[in-house]
PALO-79969 format. One record per residue (C-alpha): x, y, z; residue in one letter. Coordinates in pm, whole numbers, padded with zeros to 5 digits, always signed. Layout:
XYZA ...
END
This chain:
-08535+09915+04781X -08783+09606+04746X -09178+09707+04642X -09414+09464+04844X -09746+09490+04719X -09902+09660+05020X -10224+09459+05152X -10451+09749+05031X -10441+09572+04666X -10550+09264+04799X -10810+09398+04963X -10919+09585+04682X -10935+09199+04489X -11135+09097+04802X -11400+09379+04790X -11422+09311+04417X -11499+08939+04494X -11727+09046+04768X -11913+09315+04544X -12020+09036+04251X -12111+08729+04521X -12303+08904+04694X -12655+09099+04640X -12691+09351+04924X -12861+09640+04742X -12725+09901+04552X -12597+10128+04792X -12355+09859+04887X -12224+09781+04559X -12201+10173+04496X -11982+10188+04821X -11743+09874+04680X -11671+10047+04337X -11579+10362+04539X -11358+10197+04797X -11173+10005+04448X -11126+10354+04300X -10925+10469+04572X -10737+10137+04701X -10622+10124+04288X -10528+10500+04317X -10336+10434+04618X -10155+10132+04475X -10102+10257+04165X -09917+10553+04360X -09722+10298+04570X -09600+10151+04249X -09453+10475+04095X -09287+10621+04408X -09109+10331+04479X -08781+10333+04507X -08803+10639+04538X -08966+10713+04860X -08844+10587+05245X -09079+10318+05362X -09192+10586+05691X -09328+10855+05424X -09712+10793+05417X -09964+10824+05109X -09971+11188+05186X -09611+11237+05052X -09655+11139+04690X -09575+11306+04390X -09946+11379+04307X -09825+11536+03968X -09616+11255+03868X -09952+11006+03923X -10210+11206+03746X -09948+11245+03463X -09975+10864+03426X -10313+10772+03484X -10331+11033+03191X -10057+10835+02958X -10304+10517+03017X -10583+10687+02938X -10394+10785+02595X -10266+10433+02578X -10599+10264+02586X -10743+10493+02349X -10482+10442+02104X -10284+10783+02164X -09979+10621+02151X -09781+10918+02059X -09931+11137+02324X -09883+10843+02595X -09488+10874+02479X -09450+11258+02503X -09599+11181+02904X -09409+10929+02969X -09067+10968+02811X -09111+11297+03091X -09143+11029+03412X -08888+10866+03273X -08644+11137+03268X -08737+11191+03609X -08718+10898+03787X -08546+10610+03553X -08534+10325+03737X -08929+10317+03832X -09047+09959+03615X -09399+10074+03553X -09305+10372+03352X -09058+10220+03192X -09261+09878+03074X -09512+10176+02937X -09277+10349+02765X -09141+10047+02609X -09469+09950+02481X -09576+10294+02344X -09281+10291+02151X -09356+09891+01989X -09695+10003+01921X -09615+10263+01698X -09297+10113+01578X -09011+10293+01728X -08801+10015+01743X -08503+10220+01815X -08617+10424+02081X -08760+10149+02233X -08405+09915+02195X -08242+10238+02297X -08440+10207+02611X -08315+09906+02694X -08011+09951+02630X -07973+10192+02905X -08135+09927+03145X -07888+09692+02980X -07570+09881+03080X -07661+09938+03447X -07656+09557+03427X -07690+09300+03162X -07956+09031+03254X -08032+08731+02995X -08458+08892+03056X -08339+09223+02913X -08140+09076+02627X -08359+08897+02520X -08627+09188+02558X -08319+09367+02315X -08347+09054+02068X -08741+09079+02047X -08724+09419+01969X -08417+09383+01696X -08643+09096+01521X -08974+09319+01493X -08727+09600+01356X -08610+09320+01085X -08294+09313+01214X -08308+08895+01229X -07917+08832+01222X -07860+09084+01481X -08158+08926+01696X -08014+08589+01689X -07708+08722+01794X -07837+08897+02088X -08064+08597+02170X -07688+08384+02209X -07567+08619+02397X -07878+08626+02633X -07758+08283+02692X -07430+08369+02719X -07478+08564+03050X -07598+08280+03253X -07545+07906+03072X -07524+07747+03375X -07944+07861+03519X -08239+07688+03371X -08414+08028+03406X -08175+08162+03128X -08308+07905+02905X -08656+07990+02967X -08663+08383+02922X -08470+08282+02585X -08719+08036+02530X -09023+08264+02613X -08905+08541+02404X -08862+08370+02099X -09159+08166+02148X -09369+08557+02136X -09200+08603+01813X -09316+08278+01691X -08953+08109+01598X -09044+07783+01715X -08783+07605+01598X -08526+07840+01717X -08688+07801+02061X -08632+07429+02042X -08265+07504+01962X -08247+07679+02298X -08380+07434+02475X -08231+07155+02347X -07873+07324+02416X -08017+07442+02766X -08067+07012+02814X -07716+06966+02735X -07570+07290+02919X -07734+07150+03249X -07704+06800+03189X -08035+06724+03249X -08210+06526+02921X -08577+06517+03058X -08568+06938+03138X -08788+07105+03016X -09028+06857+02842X -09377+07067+02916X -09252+07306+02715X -09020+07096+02397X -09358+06873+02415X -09596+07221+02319X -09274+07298+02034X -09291+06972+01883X -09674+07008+01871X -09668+07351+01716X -09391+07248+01461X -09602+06895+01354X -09317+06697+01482X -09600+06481+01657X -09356+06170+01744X -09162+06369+01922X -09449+06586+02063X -09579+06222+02234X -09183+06061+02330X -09223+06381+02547X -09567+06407+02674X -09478+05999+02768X -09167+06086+02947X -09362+06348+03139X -09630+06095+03253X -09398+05821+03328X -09199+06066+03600X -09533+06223+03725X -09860+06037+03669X -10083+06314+03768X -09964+06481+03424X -10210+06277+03198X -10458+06492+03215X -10227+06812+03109X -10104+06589+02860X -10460+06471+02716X -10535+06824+02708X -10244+06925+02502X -10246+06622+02275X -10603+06708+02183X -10535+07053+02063X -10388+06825+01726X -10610+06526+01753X -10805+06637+01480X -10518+06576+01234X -10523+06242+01126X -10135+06251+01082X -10085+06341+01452X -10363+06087+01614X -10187+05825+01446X -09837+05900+01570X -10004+05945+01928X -10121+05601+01867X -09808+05477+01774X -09639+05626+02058X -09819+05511+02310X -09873+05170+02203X -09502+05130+02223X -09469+05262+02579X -09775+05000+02658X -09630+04745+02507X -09275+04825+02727X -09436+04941+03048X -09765+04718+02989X -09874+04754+03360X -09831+05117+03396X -10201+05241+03416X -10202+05628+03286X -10022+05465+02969X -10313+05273+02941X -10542+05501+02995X -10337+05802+02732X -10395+05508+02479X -10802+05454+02562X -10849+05783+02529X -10643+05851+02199X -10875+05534+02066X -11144+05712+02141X -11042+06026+01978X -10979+05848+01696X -11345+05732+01712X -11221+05347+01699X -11423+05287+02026X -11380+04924+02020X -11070+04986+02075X -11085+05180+02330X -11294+04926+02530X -10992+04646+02482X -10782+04877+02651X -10963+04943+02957X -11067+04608+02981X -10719+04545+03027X -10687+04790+03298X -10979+04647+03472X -10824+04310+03492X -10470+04453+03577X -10606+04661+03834X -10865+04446+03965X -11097+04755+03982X -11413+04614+04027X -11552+04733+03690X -11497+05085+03793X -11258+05185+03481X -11525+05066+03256X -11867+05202+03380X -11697+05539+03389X -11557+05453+03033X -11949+05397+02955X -12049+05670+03085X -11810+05842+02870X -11917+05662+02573X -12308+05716+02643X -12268+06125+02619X -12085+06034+02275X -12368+05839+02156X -12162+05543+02042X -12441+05349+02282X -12315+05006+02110X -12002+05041+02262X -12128+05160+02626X -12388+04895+02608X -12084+04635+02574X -11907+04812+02868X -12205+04750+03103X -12253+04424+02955X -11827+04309+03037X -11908+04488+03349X -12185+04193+03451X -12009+03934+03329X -11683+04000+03496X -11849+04119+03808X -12195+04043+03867X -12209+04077+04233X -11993+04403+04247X -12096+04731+04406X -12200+04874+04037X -12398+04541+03873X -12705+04727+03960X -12579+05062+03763X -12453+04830+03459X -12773+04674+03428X -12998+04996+03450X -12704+05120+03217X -12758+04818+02992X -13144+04865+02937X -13085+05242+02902X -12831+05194+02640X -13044+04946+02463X -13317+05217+02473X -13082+05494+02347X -12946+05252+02024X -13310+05197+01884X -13436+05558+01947X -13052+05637+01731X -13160+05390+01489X -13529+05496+01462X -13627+05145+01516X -13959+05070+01589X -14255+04853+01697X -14450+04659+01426X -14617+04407+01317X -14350+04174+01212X -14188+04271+01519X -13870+04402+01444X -13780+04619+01800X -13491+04381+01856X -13336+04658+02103X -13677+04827+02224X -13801+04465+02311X -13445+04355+02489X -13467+04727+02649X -13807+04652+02863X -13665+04289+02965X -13367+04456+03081X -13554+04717+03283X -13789+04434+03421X -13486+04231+03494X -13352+04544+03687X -13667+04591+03870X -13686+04237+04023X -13329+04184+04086X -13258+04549+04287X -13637+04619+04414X -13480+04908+04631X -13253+05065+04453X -13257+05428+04426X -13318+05384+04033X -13620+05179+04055X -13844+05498+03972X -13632+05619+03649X -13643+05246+03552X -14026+05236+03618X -14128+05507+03474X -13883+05466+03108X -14050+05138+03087X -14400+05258+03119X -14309+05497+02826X -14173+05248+02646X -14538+05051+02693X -14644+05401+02560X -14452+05492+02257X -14343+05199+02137X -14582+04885+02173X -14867+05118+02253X -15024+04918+02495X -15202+05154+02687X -15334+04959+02965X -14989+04840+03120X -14835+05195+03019X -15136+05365+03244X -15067+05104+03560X -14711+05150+03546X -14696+05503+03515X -14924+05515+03753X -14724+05301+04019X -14465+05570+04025X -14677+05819+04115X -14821+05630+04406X -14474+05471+04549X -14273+05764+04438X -14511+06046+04492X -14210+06358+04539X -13990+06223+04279X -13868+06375+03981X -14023+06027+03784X -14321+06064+03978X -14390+06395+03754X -14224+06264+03492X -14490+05988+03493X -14735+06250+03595X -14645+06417+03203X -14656+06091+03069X -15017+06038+03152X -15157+06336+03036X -14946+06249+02663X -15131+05914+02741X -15488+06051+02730X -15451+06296+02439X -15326+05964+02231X -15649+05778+02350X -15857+06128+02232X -15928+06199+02587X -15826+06636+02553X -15998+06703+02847X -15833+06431+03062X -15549+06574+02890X -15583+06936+02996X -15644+06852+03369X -15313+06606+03389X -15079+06891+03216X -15245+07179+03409X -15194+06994+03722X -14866+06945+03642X -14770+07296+03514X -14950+07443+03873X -14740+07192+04115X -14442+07291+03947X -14514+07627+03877X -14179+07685+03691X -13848+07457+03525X -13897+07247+03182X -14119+07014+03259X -14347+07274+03366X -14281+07499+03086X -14339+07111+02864X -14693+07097+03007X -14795+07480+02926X -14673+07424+02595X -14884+07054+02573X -15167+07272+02685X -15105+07516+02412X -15098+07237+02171X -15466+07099+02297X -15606+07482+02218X -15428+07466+01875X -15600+07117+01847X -16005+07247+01952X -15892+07540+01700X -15891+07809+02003X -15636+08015+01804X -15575+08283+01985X -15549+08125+02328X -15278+07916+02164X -15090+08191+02050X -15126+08394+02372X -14960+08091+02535X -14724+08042+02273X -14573+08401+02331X -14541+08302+02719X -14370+08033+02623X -14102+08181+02391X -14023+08432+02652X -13968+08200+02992X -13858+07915+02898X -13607+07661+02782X -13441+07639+02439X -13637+07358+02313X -13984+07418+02477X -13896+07811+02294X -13788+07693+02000X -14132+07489+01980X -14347+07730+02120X -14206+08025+01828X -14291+07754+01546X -14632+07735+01694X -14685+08107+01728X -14526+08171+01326X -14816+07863+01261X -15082+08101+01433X -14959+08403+01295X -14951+08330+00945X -15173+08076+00841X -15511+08211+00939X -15785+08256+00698X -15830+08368+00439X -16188+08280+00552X -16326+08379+00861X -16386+08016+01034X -16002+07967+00948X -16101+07643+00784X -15747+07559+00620X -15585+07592+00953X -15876+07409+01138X -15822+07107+00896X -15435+07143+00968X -15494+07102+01325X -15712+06828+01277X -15435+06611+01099X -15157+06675+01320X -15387+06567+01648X -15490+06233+01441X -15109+06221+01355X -15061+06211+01720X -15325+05960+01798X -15157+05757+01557X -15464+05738+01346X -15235+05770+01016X -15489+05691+00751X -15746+05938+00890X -15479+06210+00922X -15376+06168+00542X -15686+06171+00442X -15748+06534+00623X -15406+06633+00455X -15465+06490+00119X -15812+06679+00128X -15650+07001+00252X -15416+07011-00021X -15659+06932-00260X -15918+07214-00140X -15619+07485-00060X -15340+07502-00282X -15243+07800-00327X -15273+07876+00133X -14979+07981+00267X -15017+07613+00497X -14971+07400+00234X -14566+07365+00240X -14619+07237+00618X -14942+07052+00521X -14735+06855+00239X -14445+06807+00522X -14687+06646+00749X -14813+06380+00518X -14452+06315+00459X -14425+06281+00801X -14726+06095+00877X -14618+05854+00611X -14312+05744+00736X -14487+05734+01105X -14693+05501+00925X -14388+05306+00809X -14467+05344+00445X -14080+05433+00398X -14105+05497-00007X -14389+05670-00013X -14242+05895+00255X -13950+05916+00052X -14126+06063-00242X -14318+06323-00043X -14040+06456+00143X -13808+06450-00198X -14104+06644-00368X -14137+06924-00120X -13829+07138-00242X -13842+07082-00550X -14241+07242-00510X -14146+07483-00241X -13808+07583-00253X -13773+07845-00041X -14004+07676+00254X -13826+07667+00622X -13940+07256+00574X -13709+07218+00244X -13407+07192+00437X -13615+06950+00732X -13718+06750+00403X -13408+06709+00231X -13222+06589+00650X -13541+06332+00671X -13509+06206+00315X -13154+06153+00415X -13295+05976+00753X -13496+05724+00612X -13232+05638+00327X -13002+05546+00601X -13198+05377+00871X -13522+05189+00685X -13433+05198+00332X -13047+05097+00380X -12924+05281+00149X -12612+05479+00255X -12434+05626-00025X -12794+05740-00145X -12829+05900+00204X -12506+06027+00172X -12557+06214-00129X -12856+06340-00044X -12674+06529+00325X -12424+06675+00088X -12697+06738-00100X -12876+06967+00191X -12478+07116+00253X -12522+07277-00059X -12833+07397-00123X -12885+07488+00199X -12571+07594+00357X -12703+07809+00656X -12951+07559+00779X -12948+07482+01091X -12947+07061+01049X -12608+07217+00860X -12353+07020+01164X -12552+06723+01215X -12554+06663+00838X -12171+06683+00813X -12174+06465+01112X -12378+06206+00950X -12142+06256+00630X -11870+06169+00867X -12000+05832+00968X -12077+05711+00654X -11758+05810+00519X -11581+05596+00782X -11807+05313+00720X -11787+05347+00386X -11367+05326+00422X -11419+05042+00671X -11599+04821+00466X -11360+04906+00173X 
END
């Protein structure tokens, strides 16, 4: 007789559903896990009587021996009493043969402790009631984890033997052998199963995964093509496939190769296209990339739609270059289109992102190329779309680019302020609101300060930004040397809060914690303070003046390592890029074991690569920090950097 899967199973998936989505008290989820209990008892039971049992006889009727006897062999199972799970089982199985459960058990108590034969033997009875190509090929797994290879292939043939003419033959075969691992043996199956049936593209998801898997990568993409070219909504299970190897240079490049064929035969066919954008840009050759969906734009007369959402794409990479030419094709193609307003708020953003990347920065011979082409884009934005509903973001990132980067104040303070009054609910609006009270701790005003970020922290009451303005508030007690109220906060903070604002918050309490005294005014730590608010004020001769008097005067403190990292800090805030060299090159050699060696040896790195230019130098010196300090934490954005200048190093070669 059939075995349906009586409703009460489904309903026991149901309840299960029910009892984690929903939060109805305790005494309802105690009620759930009792009803599953007894709906898995009860299906369990259906599963081992039947066959056995008329479809009138009830739950009442079963054989309550024969189901605590196997509940017991699972228990054995799972606890790794394999042999004790046989002795239980090999009993149900003498007593009712043909039930699938018991036998499937059986089976595997036998593999796991290596009874091959009893476990072939097992089969073998199956096997003579009636040969199926499932159970011979169960037969040939078994023979090859005895060692019995020649007789496994054998029995594998004849598997295929018993029904050429079914495609399901070929995939049991092919299943089996792929659990065994005999890839290329599975590709023999399939490859005769093509022929058997006369049907070349059969099979291809799974001779595509095979060719993979064997590093026969030309053949891995001739299939993963074929696929997409019969079924375009396959590109994305072919993307994901193909980028289980991408990492391989040898396989990325005959993906490439592949597919720029197929392009160049089927040259309007869009997911080709699109495979061979996205295998650019796996390949990190991102200008690439953008010359291939440029070409889908114009063949598909999208609008610019292919190539904002490749910007987009290209933003979260970081390669903001390559976005920022992608918005930029986007408004010269199309600059009355339904997204010019998004590439041109796109276009000052990614102008913003490439300087902050390249740690340019505003001074006095003006070199902010991007910074300075950033705000004209976001003014441009502002007059051209004067409702649109980015006008606050864009408003508010260009008064903090009047902040942080030309440091004028005054226009910083009324724009900043202009999103609070026409955007008063907004996220920018608080934003701007955060902004302000940054903007009067710079200008020395703490207590202006305080009242902005408390305000802020109060609205909110919880989420980052609020969680930001606590730990700002911290930072002004740290700064009027109220030591313990900053550490009291600081402890808040590293409990309920976001990783960064925590991460910040336990560096400040460590700070607090260790570095008072040894006198009782906690002088060294006062003068500390002192430095990093001038730091912040951007007052960089006063603040290395406190630091090069705190080092003098206190030595031997326990500060000093994180004194000596601030001046090296201050210093290249100061854009004195040498000197900042030196100081950050000197601090493990002098404190080796510091938590700022490894942070000295990244920035030394830093400023070798961005205002020095000098990229092997910064090269060696991010190998340098791989080695010494292997465990760091800067540890993957080092190798990252390593990466880059690696491939720039080969490109201009």
């Amino acid at each position: 007789m059939t075995f349906r899967r009586p409703f009460y199973c489904d309903y026991g998936r149901r309840a299960m559903d029910a009892g984690t989505t929903r939060s109805s008290g305790a005494g309802c989820q105690s009620f759930i896990v009792h009803k599953m209990l007894r709906i898995s008892t009860l299906c369990l039971a259906l599963l081992l009587t039947a066959g056995s049992l008329p479809r009138s006889v009830g739950a009442q009727q079963l054989q309550q021996e024969q189901l605590s006897k196997f509940q017991l062999a699972q228990n054995h199972l799972r606890s790794g009493q394999n042999e004790r799970a046989i002795t239980l089982l090999e009993n149900l199985h003498d007593q009712a043969p043909r039930k699938q459960v018991v036998y499937s058990k059986l089976k595997k108590a036998y593999t796991n402790v290596k009874r091959y034969d009893d476990a072939i033997a097992l089969v073998e009875k199956r096997l003579s009631g009636r040969a199926t190509p499932a159970l011979m090929s169960e037969k040939a797994r078994l023979l090859y984890l005895k060692g019995d290879q020649e007789a496994a292939d054998e029995t594998w043939d004849k598997a295929v033997k018993l029904a050429p003419d079914k495609r399901s033959t070929y995939r049991v075969v092919y299943y089996s052998l792929v659990k065994n691992r005999l890839f290329t043996r599975a590709i023999d199956v399939l490859e005769r199963g093509r022929k058997a049936l006369g049907r070349e593209g059969a099979f291809r998801q799974n001779m595509a995964r095979l060719y993979g898997l064997t590093g026969k990568h030309e053949k891995a993409i001739g299939e993963y093509l074929a696929l997409i070219k019969n079924n375009k909504d396959k590109l994305s299970f072919a993307k994901n496939r193909l980028g289980r190897n991408t990492g391989k240079e040898a396989a990325l490049k005959q993906y490439l190769a592949g597919t720029q064929s197929a392009v160049r035969e089927k040259p309007l066919y869009r997911p080709y296209r699109e495979l061979l954008a996205w295998l650019h840009t796996e390949a990190e050759q991102y200008g690439k990339a953008l010359d291939a969906v440029r070409a889908i734009d114009r063949l598909e007369k999208a609008q610019g739609r292919p190539l904002y959402e490749f910007a987009r794409r290209m933003s979260r990479a970081g390669a903001y270059d390559v976005a920022l030419e992608a918005y930029r094709e986007i408004l010269n193609r199309h600059p009355n289109a339904a997204l010019a307003p998004e590439a041109r708020y796109g276009l000052a953003l990614m102008r913003e992102k490439w300087a902050e990347k390249h740690g340019e920065r505003a001074s006095s011979d003006g070199d902010a190329a991007h910074y300075e082409k950033a705000r004209d884009a976001y003014r441009a934005f502002l007059e051209k779309h004067p409702h649109h509903a980015k006008r606050a973001k864009a408003m508010r990132r260009l008064g903090r680019l009047q902040q942080d980067v030309f440091r004028d104040f005054d226009a910083a303070e009324a724009t900043l302020e202009d999103v609070i009054r026409r955007f008063p609910d907004s996220d920018a609006a608080n934003q701007a609101q955060y902004d302000l009270g940054r903007l009067a701790l710079q200008r020395g005003n703490l207590a202006d300060a305080k009242l902005a970020f408390s305000r802020l922290a109060e609205d909110l009451h919880s989420g980052e930004l609020a969680q930001k303005a606590r730990y700002q508030l911290a930072l002004l007690h740290l700064y009027r040397g109220e030591f313990e109220t900053a550490s009291s906060m600081a402890k808040v903070l590293n409990q309920n809060t976001s990783r960064d604002v925590a991460n910040d918050a336990i560096r400040l309490k460590v700070l607090l914690a260790e570095n008072k005294g040894p006198d009782s005014t906690n002088t060294a730590l006062r003068t500390y303070a002192r430095a990093r608010l001038l730091k912040r004020r951007h007052r960089h001769d006063k603040a290395l003046q406190t630091l090069d008097s705190l080092t003098s005067t206190a030595g031997r403190h326990p500060l000093i390592d994180e004194a000596r990292f601030l001046r090296a800090q201050t210093l290249r805030a100061a854009d004195r890029p040498k000197e900042a060299l030196t100081a950050f090159q000197q601090l493990p050699m002098m404190h080796p074991r510091s938590p700022f060696a490894d942070r000295s040896l990244f920035q030394s790195a830093q400023l070798r690569e961005r205002e020095l230019d000098e990229p092997q130098a910064a090269l060696k010196t991010y190998e340098k920090l791989l080695t010494t300090y292997p465990g760091s934490l800067l540890a993957s954005e080092a190798r990252a950097r390593i990466r880059a200048l690696r491939a720039e190093n080969k490109e201009a070669l």
